[in-house]
C-alpha positions as CSV (number, residue, x, y, z in Angstrom):
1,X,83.7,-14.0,37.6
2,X,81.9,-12.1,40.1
3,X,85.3,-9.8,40.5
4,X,85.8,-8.7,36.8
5,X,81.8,-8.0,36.7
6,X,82.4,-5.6,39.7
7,X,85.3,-3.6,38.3
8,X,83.6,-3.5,34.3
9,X,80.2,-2.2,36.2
10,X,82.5,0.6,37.8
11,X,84.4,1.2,34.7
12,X,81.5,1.9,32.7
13,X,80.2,4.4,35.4
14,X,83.9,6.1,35.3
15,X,83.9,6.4,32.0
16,X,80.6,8.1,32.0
17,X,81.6,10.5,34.7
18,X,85.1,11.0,33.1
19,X,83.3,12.0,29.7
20,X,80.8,15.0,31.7
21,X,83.4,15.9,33.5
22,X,85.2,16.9,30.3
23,X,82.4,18.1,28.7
24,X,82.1,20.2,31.6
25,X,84.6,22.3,30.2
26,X,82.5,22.8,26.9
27,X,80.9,26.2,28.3
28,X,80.7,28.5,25.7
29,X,79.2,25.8,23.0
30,X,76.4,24.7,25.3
31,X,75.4,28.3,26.4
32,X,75.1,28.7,22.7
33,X,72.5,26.8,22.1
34,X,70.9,27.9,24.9
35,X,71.0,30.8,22.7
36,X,69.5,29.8,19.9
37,X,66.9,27.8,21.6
38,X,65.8,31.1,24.2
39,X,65.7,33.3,20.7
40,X,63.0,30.3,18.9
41,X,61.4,30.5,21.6
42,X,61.1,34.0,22.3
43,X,60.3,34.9,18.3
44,X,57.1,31.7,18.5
45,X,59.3,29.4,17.1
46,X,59.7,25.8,18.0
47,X,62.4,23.2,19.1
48,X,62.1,19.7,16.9
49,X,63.9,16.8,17.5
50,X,64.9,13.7,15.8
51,X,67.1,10.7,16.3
52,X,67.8,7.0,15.3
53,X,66.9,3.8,17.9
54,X,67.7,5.5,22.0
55,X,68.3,8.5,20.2
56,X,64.6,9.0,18.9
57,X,63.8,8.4,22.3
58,X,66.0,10.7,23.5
59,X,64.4,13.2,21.0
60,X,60.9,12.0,22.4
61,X,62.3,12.6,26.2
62,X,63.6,16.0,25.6
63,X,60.4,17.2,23.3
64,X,58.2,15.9,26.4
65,X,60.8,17.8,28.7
66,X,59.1,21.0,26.9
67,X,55.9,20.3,26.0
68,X,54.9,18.9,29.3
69,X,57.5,20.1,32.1
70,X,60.6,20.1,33.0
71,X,61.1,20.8,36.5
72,X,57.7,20.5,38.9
73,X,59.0,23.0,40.8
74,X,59.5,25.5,38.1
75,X,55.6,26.9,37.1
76,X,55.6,27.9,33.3
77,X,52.9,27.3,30.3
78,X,54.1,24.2,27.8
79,X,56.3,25.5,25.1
80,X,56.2,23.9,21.1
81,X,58.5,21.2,21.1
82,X,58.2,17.9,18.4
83,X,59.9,15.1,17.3
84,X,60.3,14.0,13.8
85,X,60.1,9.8,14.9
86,X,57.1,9.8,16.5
87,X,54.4,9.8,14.3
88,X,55.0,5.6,13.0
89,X,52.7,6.7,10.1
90,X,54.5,9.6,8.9
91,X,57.8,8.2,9.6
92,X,56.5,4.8,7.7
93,X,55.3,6.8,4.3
94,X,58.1,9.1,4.5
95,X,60.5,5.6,4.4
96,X,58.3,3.8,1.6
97,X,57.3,7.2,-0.5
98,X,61.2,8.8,-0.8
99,X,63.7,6.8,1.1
100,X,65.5,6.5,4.5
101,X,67.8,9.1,3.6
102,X,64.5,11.8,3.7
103,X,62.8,9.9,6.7
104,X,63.3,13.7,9.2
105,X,63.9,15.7,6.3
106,X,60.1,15.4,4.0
107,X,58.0,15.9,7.7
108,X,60.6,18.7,8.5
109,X,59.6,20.5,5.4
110,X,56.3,20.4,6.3
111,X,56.4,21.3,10.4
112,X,59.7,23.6,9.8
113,X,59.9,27.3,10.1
114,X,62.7,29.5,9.7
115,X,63.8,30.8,12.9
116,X,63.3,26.9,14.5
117,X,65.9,25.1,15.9
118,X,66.6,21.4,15.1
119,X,68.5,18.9,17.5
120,X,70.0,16.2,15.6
121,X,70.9,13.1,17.9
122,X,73.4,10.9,16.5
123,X,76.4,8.8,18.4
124,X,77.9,8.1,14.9
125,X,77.6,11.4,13.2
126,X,76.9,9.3,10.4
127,X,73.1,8.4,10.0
128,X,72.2,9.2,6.5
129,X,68.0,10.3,8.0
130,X,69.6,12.9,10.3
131,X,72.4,14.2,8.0
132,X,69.1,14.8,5.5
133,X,67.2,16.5,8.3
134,X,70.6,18.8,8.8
135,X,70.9,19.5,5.1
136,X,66.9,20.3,4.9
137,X,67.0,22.7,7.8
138,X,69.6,25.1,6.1
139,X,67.5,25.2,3.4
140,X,64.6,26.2,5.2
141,X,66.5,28.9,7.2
142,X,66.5,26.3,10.9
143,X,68.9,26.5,13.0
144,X,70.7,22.9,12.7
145,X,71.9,21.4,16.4
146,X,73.7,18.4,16.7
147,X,74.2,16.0,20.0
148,X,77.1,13.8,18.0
149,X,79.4,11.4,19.3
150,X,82.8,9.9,18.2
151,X,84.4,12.6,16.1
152,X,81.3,14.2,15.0
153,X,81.8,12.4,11.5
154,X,80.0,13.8,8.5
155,X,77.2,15.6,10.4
156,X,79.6,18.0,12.3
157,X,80.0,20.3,9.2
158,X,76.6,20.2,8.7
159,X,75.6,21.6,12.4
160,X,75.0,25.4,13.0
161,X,76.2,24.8,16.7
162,X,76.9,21.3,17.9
163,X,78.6,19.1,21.0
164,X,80.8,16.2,20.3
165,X,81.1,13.4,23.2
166,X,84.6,12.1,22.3
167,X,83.9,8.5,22.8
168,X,82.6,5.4,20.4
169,X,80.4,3.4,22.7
170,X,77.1,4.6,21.9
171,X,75.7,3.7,25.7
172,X,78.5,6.3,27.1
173,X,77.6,8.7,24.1
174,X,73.6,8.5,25.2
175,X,73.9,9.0,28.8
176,X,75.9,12.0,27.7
177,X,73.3,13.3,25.1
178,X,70.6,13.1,27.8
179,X,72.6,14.9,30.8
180,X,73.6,17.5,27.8
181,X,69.8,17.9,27.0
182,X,68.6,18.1,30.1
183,X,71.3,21.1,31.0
184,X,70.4,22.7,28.0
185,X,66.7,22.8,28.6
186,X,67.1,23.5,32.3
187,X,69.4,27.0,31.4
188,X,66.7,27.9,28.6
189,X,63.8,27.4,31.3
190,X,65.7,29.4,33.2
191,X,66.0,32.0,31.2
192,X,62.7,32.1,30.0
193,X,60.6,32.2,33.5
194,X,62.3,34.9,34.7
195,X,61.9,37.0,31.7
């Protein structure tokens, strides 16, 4: 038993390095939301995130990743960053008062400017609060990011700009979304330091 624990343990890690090393190759995509998340910035805009399960606390990692620091060795004020899950009060009312389906999308309204930008997480491409939150932001003039998985399912047509991990199993898709996220952040702090 021992044996077949040892090879799924390094299958699992495989797979997980086989999937980075293809998005890898996803250049141009990433770099453009590096775009879009420099220019928020730049104008006093604001990055928001949101997410279901390890992908709200995804959303709450990367938001921290801003609001408090990234790198220690890289000196720079605290830039506006949220995340739609966080407040259990909000999140709670917003459930009760209009639905799952506007859990991201009623707090959004309210915290939302044009000119933000708006990271959807989502290893489905199919959660109904985040599809809401996509749909609210192009109303509202937000630039609409999504960190999918599988094929991007319904929320792909949605996104302004978005990265697909082409795999099912949400663990693989997560540890993706994260190392995504962090090289995403790290290329926008980047930018924005030096000025």
């Amino acid at each position: 038993m021992q044996t077949d624990e040892k090879a799924r343990y390094a299958a699992m890690l495989r797979r997980g390095a086989e999937l980075k090393l293809a998005l890898a190759e996803q250049a141009e995509p990433v770099l453009a939301i590096v775009d879009a998340c420099e220019r928020a910035l730049r104008q006093g805009g604001k990055l928001i995130f949101c997410g279901n399960g390890g992908s709200a606390a995804d959303a709450q990692h990367l938001a921290t990743e801003l609001v408090i620091r990234l790198r220690g060795a890289v000196p720079r004020a605290s830039w506006p960053a949220i995340t739609l899950a966080l407040d259990t009060s909000a999140v709670t009312a917003a459930v009760n008062d209009f639905g799952i389906d506007e859990m991201f999308s009623r707090p959004l309204e309210g915290l939302g400017r044009a000119g933000d930008v708006l990271f959807g997480i989502t290893t489905s491409g199919k959660s109904a609060n985040v599809l809401g939150a996509f749909k609210k932001a192009k109303e509202m003039g937000i630039t609409a990011v999504g960190l999918l998985g599988g094929d991007g399912g319904p929320a792909l047509p949605l996104c302004d700009l978005a990265i697909v991990v082409p795999d099912t199993e949400t663990a693989r898709i997560q540890e993706c979304h994260i190392a995504l996220g962090h090289a995403i952040l790290t290329l926008m702090e980047d930018r924005l330091v030096r000025q």
